[in-house]
py3Dmol code that shows the C-alpha trace and the ligand (Angstrom):
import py3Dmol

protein = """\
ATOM      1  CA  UNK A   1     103.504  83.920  19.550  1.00  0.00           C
ATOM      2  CA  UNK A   2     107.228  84.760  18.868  1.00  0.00           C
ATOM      3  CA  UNK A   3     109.636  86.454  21.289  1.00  0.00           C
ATOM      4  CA  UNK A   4     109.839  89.402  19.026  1.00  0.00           C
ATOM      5  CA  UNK A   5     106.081  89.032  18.553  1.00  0.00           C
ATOM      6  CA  UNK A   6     105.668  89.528  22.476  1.00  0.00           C
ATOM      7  CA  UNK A   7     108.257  92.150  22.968  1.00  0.00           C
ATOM      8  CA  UNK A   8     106.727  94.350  20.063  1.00  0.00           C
ATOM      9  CA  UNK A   9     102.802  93.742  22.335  1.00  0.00           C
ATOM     10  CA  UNK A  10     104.833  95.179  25.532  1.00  0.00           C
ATOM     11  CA  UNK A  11     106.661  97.752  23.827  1.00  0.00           C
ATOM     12  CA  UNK A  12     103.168  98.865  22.306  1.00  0.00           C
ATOM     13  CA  UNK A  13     101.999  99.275  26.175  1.00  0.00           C
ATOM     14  CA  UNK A  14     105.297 100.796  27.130  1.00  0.00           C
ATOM     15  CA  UNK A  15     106.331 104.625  27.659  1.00  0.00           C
ATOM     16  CA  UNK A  16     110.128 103.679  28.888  1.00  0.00           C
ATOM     17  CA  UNK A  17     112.771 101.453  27.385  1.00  0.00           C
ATOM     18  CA  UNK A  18     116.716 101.223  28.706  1.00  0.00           C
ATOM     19  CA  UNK A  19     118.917  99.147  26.296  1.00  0.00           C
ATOM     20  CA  UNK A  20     121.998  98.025  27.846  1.00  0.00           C
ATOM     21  CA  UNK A  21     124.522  97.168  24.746  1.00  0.00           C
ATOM     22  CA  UNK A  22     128.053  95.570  24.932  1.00  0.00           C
ATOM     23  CA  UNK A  23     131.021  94.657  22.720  1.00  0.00           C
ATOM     24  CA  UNK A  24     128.544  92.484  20.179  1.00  0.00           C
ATOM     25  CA  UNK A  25     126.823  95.573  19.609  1.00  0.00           C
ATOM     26  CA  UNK A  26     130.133  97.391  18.217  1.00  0.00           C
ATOM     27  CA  UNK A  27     131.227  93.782  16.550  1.00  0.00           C
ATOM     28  CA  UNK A  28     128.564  93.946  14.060  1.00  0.00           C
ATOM     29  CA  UNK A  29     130.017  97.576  13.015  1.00  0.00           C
ATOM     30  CA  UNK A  30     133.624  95.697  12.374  1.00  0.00           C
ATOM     31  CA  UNK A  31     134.743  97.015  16.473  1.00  0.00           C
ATOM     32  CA  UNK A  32     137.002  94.197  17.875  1.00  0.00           C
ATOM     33  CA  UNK A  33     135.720  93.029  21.190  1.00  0.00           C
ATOM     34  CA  UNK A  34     138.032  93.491  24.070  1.00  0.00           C
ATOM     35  CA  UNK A  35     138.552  90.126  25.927  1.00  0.00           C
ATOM     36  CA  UNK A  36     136.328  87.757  23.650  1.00  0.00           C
ATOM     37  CA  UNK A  37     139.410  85.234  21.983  1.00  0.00           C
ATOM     38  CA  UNK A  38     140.511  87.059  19.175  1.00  0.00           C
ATOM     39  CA  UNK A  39     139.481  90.480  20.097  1.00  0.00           C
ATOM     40  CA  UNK A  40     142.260  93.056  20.461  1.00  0.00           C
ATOM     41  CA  UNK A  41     144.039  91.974  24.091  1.00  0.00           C
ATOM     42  CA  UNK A  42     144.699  88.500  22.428  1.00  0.00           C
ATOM     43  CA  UNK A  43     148.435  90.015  22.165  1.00  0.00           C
ATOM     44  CA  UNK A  44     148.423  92.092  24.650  1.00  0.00           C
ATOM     45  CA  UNK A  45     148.966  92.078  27.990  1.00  0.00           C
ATOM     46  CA  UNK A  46     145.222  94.330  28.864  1.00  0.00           C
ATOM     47  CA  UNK A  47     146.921  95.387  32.520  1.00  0.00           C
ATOM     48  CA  UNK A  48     149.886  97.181  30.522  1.00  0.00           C
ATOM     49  CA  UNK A  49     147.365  99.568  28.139  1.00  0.00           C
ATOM     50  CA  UNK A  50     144.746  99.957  30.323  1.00  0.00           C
ATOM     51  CA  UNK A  51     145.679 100.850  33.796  1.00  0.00           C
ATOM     52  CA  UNK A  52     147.453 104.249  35.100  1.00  0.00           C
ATOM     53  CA  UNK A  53     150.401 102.123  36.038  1.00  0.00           C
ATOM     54  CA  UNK A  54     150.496 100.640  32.361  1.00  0.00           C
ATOM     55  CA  UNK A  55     150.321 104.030  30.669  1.00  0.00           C
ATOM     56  CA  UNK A  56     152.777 105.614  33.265  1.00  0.00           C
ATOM     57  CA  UNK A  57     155.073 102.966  32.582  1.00  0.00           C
ATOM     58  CA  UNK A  58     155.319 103.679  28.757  1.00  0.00           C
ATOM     59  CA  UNK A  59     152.394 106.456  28.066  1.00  0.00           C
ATOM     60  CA  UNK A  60     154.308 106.565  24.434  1.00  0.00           C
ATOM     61  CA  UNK A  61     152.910 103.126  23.369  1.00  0.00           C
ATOM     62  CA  UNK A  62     149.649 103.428  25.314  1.00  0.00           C
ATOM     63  CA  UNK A  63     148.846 106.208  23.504  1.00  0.00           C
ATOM     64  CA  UNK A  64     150.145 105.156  19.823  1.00  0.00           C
ATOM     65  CA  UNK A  65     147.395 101.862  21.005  1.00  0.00           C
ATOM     66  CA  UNK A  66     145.117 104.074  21.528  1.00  0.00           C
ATOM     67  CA  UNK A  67     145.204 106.276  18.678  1.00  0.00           C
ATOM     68  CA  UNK A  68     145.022 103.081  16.242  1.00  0.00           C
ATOM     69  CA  UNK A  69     141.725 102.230  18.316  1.00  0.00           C
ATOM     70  CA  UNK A  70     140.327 105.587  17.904  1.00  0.00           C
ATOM     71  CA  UNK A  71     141.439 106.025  14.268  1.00  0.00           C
ATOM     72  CA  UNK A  72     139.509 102.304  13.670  1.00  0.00           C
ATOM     73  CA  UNK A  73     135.918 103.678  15.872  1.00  0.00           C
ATOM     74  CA  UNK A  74     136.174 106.836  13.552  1.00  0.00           C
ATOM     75  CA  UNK A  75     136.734 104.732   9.967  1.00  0.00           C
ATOM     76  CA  UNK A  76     133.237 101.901  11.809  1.00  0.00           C
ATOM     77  CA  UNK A  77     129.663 103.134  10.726  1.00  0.00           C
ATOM     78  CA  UNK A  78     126.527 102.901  13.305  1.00  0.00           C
ATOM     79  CA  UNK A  79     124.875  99.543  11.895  1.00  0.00           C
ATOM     80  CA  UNK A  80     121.430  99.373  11.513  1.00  0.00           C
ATOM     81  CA  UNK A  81     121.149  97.970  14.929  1.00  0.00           C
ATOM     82  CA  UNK A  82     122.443 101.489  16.609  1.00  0.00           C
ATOM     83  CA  UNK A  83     119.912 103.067  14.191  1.00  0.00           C
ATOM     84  CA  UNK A  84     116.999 101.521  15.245  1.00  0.00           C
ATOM     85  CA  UNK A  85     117.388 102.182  18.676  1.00  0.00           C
ATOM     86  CA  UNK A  86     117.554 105.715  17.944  1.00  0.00           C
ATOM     87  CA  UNK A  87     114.242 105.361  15.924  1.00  0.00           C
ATOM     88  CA  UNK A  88     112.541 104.159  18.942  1.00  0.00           C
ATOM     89  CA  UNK A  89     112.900 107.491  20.736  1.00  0.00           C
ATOM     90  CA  UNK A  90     109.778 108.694  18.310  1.00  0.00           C
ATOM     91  CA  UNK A  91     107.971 105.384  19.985  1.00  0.00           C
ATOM     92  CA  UNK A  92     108.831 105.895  23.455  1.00  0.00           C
ATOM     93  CA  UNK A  93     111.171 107.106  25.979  1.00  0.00           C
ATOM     94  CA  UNK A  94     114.404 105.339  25.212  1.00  0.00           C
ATOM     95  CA  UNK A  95     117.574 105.179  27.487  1.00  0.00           C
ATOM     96  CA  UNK A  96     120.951 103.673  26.591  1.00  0.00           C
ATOM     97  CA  UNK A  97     123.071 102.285  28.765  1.00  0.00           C
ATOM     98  CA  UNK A  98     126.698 100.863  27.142  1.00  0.00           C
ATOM     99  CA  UNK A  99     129.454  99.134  27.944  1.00  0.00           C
ATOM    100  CA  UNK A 100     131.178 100.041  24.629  1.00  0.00           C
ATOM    101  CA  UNK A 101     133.567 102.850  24.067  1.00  0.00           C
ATOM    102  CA  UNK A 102     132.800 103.872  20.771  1.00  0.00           C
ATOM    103  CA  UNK A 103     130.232 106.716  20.266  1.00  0.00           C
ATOM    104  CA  UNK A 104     128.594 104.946  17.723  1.00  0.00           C
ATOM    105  CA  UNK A 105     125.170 105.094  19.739  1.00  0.00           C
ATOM    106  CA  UNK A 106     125.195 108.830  19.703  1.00  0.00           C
ATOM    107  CA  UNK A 107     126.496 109.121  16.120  1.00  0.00           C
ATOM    108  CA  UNK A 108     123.312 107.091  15.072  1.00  0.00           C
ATOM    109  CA  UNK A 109     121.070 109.626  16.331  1.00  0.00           C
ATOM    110  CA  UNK A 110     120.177 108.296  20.068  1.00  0.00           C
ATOM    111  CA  UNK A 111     119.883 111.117  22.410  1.00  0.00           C
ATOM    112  CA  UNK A 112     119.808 109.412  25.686  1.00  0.00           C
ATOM    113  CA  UNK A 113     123.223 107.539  26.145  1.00  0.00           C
ATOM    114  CA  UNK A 114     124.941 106.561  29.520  1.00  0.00           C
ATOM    115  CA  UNK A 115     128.557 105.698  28.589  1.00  0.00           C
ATOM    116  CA  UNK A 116     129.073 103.067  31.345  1.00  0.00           C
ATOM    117  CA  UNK A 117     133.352 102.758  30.565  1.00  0.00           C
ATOM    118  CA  UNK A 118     134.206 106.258  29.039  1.00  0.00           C
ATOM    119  CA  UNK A 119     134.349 107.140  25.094  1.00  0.00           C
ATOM    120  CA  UNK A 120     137.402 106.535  23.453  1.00  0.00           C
ATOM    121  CA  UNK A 121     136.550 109.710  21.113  1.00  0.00           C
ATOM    122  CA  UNK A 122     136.868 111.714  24.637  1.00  0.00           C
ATOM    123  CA  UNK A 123     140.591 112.920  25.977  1.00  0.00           C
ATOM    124  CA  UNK A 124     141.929 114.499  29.034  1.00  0.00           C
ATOM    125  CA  UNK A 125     144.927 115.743  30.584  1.00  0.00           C
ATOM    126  CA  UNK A 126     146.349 113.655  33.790  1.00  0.00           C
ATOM    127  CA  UNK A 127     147.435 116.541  35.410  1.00  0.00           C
ATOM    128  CA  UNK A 128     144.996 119.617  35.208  1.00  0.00           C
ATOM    129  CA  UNK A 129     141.961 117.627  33.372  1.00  0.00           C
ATOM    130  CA  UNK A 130     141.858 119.824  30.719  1.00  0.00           C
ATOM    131  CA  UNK A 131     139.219 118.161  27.592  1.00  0.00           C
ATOM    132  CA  UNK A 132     139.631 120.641  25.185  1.00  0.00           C
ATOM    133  CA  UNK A 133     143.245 120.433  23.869  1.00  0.00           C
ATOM    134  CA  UNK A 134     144.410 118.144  21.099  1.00  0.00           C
ATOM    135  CA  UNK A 135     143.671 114.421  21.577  1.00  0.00           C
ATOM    136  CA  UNK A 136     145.103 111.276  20.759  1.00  0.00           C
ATOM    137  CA  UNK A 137     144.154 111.718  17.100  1.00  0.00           C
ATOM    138  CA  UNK A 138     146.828 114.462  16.266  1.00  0.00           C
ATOM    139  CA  UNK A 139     148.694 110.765  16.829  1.00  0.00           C
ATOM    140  CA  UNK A 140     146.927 108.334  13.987  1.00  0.00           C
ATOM    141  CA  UNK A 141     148.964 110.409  11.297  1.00  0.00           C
ATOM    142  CA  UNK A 142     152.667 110.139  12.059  1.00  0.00           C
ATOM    143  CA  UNK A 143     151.365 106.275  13.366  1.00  0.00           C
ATOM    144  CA  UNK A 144     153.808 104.302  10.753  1.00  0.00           C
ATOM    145  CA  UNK A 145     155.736 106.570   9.827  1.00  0.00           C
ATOM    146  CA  UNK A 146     158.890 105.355   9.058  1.00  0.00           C
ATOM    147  CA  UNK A 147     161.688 105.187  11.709  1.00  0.00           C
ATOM    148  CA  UNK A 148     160.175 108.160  13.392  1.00  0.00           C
ATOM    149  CA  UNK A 149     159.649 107.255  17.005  1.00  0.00           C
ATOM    150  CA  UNK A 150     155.753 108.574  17.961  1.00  0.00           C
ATOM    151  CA  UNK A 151     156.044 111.596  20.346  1.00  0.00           C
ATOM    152  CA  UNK A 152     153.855 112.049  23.143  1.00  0.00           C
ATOM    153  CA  UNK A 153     150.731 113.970  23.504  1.00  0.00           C
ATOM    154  CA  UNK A 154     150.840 116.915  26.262  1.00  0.00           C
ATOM    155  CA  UNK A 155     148.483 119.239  27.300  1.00  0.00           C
ATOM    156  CA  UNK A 156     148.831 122.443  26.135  1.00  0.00           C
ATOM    157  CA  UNK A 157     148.314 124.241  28.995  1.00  0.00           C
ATOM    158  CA  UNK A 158     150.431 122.420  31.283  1.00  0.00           C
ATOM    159  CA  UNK A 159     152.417 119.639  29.491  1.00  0.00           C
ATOM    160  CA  UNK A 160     150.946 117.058  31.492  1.00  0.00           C
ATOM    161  CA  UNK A 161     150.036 113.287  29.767  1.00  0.00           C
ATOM    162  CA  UNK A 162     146.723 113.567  27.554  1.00  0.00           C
ATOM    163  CA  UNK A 163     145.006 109.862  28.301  1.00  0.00           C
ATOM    164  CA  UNK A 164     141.570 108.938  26.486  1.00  0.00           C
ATOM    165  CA  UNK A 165     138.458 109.075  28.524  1.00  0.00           C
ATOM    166  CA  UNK A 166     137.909 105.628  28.943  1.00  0.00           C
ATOM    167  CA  UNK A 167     137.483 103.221  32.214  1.00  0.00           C
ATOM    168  CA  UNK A 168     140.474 101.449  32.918  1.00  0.00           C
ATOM    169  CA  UNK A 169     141.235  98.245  35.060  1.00  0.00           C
ATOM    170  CA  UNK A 170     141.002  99.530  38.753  1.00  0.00           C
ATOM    171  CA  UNK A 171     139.247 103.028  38.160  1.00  0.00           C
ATOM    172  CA  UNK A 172     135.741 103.752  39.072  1.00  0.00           C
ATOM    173  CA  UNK A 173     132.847 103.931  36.358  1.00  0.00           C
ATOM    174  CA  UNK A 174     132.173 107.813  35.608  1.00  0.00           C
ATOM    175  CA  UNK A 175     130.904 109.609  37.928  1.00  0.00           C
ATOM    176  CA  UNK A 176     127.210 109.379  38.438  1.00  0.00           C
ATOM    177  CA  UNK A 177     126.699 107.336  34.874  1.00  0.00           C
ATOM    178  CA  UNK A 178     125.928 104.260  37.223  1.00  0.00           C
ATOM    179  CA  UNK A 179     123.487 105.553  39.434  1.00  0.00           C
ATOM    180  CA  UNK A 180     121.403 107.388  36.477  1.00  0.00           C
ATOM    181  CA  UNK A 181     121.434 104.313  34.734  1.00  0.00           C
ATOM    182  CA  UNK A 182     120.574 102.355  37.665  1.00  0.00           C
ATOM    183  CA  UNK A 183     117.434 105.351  37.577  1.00  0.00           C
ATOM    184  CA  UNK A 184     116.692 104.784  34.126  1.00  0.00           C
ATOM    185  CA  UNK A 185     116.484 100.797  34.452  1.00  0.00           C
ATOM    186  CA  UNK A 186     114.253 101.073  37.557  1.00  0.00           C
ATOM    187  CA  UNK A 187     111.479 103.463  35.501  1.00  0.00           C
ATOM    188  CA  UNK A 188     111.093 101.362  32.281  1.00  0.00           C
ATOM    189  CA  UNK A 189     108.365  98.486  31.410  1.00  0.00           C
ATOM    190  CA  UNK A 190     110.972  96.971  29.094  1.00  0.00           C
ATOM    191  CA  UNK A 191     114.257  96.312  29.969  1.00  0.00           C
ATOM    192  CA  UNK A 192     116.785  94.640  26.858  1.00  0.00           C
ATOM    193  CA  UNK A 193     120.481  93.056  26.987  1.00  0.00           C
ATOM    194  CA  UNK A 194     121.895  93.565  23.708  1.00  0.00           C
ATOM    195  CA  UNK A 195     125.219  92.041  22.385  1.00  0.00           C
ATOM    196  CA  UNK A 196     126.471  91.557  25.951  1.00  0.00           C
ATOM    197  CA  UNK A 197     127.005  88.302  28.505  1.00  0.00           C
ATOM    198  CA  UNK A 198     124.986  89.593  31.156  1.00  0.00           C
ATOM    199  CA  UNK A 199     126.356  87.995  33.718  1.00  0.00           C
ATOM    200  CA  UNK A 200     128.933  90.309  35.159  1.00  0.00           C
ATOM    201  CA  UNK A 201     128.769  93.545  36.503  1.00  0.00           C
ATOM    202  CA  UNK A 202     127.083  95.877  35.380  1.00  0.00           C
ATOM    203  CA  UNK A 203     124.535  93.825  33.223  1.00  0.00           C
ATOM    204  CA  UNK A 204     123.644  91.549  36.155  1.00  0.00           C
ATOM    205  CA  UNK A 205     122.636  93.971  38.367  1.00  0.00           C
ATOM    206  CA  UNK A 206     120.904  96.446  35.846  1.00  0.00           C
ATOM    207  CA  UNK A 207     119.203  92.916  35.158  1.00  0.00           C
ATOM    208  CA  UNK A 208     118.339  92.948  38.500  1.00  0.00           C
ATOM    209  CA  UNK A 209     116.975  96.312  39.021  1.00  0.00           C
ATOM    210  CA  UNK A 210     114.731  95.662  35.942  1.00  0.00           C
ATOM    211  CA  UNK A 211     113.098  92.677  37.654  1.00  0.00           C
ATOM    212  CA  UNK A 212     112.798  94.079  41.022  1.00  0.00           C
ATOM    213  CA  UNK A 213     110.450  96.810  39.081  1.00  0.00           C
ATOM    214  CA  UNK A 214     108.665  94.304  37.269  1.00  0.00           C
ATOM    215  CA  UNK A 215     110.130  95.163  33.648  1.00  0.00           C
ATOM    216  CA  UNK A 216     109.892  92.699  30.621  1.00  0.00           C
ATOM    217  CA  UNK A 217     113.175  91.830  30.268  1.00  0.00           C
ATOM    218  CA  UNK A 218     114.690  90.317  26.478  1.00  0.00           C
ATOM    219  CA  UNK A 219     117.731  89.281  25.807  1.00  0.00           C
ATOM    220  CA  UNK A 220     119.032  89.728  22.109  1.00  0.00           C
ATOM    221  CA  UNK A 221     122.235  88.133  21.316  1.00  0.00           C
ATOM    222  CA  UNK A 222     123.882  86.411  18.222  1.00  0.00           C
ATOM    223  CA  UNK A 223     123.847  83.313  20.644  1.00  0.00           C
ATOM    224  CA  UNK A 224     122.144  82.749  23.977  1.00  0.00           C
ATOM    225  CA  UNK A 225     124.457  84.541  26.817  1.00  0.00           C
ATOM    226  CA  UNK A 226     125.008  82.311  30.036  1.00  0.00           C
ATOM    227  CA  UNK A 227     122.630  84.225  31.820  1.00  0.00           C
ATOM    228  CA  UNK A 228     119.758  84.107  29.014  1.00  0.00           C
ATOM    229  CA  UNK A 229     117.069  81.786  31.567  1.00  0.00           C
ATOM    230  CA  UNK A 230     117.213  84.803  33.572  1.00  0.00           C
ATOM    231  CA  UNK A 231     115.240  86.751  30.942  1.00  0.00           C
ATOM    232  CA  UNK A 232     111.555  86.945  30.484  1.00  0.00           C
ATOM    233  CA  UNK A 233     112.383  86.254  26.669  1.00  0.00           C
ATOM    234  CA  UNK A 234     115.300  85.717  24.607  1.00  0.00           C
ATOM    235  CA  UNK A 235     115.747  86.539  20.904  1.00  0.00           C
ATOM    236  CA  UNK A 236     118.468  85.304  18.934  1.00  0.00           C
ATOM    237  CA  UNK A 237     119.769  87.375  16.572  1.00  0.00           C
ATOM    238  CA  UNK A 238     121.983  89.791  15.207  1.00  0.00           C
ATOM    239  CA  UNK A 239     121.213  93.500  16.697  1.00  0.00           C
ATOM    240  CA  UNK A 240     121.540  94.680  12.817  1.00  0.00           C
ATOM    241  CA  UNK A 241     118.009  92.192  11.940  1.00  0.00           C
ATOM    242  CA  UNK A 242     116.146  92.005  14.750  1.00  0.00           C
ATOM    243  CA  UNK A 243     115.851  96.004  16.040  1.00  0.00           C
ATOM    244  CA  UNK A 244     115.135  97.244  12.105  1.00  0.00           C
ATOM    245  CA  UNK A 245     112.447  94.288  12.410  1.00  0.00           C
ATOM    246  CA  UNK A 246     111.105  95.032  15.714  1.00  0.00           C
ATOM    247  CA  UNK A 247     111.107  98.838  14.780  1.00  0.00           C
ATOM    248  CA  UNK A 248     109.003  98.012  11.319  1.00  0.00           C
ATOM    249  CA  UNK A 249     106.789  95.532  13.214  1.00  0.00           C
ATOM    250  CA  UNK A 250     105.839  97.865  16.404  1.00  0.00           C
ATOM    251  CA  UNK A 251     105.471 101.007  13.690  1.00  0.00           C
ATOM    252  CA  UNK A 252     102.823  99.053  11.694  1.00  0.00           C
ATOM    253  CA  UNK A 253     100.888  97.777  14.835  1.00  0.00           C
ATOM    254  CA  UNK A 254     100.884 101.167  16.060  1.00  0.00           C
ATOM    255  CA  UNK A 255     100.046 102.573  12.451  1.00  0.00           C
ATOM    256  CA  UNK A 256      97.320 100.069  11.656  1.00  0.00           C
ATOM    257  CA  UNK A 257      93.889 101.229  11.944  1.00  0.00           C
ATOM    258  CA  UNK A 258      91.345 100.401  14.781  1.00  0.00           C
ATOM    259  CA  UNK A 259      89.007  97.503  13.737  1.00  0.00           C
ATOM    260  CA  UNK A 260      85.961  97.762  15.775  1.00  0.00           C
TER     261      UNK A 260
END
"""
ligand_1 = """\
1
ZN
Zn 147.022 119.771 31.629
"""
view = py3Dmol.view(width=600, height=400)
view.addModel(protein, "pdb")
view.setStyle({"model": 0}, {"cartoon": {"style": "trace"}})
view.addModel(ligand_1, "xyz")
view.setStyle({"model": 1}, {"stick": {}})
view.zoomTo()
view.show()
């Protein structure tokens, strides 16, 4: 029996999933990973446009960097990965837990999504909080312009710096997103690591919370992640092929008629 063969047979017994997804997840929609060699830091010095002292320092260029970002999440597409995992909700009780920034989980129709570092679709202001102003967008069209120098984004209500709502180096996760995911992990038969190397925080220990509860745990993964033996199963695969299959293959077991 194949690994997908035996993950479809426990998600056929299952009424809980939780997904946790990293930056391979968003890769296959054309996202650049963050720290992975050739992924968008590669130039960059990460401290300088991800850290309150980095944007403080120069919030002009954090924020230009950051409306490029968004403006390249907003041009991606959900794969059909991020759409099968929304499909399972009409299987079983699905709950996504991600390390990416993007949205794209939501925008593909999942309903259940812990955003473990922020979305970079999100904005506030530093000084009052405010989320409902204009964001970092307003920025993407004077981006290039020529010889204009990009102006800042302030809040309109009290001028303050308008950030994105993402996690950066030396912040806490959001508040509470840990601890319901931590919830989530500990109530489903089937726990699965997809597009991330689980072996830093937070996969490891949502790995570990999984096991403790005696979940099936699967690892999916374009290549076998570092912590892969630590897995009940391990698929290898791109998130785009395997979740359409598995979705197809647990829909016709489930479809197919009793035989007596
Ligand atoms: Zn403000």
């Amino acid at each position: 029996m194949t690994a997908t063969a035996r993950l479809v047979s426990m998600l056929r017994s299952s009424s809980s999933l939780s997904v946790l997804t990293g930056a391979g997840m968003s890769a296959e929609s054309g996202i650049p990973t963050f720290r992975d060699a050739g992924g968008l830091w590669e130039d960059e010095d990460p401290v300088s446009l991800a850290s309150v002292d980095g944007f403080l320092a120069n919030p002009a260029r954090v924020q230009r960097w950051y409306a490029e970002r968004l403006r390249g999440v907003m041009d991606a597409q959900p794969h059909s990965g991020h759409v099968a995992l929304a499909e399972l909700e009409s299987e079983l009780d699905v709950t996504v837990v991600t390390q990416n920034v993007d949205g794209l989980h939501s925008r593909a129709g999942s309903t259940n999504v812990l955003e473990m570092h922020g979305n970079i679709t999100r904005h506030f202001c530093v000084e009052c909080q405010d989320n409902t102003g204009p964001g970092l967008s307003t920025l993407t069209s004077t981006v290039d312009t020529a010889g204009s120098a990009p102006g800042l984004v302030q809040c309109t209500l009290c001028g303050g710096l308008i950030r994105p709502a993402v996690v950066w180096f030396g912040e806490m996760l959001p508040h509470g997103v840990f601890s319901r995911a931590v919830e989530a992990v500990a109530e489903s038969d089937v726990f699965l690591s997809i597009g991330t190397s689980s072996s830093v925080y937070p996969a490891s220990s949502l790995i570990e919370v999984a096991q403790s509860n005696g979940a099936y745990t699967v690892e999916i993964n374009v290549a076998p992640s570092v912590a892969a033996s630590r897995f009940d199963d391990s698929i290898t695969g791109r998130a785009g092929q395997v979740l359409p299959k598995l979705v197809s293959e647990l829909r016709s077991t489930v479809s197919a008629p009793e035989t007596t």
